[in-house]
C-alpha positions in Angstrom: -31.2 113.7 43.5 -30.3 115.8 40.5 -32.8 113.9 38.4 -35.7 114.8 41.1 -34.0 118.6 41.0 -34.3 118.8 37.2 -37.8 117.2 37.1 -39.7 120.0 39.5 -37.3 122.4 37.7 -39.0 121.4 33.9 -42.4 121.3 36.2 -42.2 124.5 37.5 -41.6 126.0 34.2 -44.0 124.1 32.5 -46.7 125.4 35.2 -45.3 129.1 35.0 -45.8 129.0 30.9 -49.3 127.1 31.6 -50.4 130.2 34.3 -49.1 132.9 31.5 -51.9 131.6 29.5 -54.7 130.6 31.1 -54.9 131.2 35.3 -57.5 128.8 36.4 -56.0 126.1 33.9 -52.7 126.6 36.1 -54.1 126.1 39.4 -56.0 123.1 37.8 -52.5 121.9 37.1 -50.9 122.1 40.5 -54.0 120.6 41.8 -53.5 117.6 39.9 -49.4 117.4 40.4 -50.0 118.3 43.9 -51.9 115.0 44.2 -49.5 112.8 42.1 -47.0 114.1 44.4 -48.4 113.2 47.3 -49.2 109.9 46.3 -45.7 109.4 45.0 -44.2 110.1 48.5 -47.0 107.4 49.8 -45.8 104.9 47.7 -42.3 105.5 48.3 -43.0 105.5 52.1 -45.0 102.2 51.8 -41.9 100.9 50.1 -42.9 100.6 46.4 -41.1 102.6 44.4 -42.3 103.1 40.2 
């Protein structure tokens, strides 16, 4: 659990740096994490964990 904690941690302020330089590029980030997310909790709910 702490390793999930300091992983969306380092995301977050690897996102935050990204939207201090370029807006668009940001949201073009969380797009793409938002997806990996979401496919990460289907795996894991499917059973197969990476």
């Amino acid at each position: 659990m702490v390793i999930l904690m300091v992983e969306m941690l380092f995301l977050l302020i690897a996102l935050v740096g990204v939207g201090m330089w370029s807006v668009p590029a940001a949201l073009v980030l969380a797009g793409v994490l938002g997806v990996v997310a979401a496919e990460r909790a289907q795996a894991q709910r499917k059973g197969t964990t990476s």
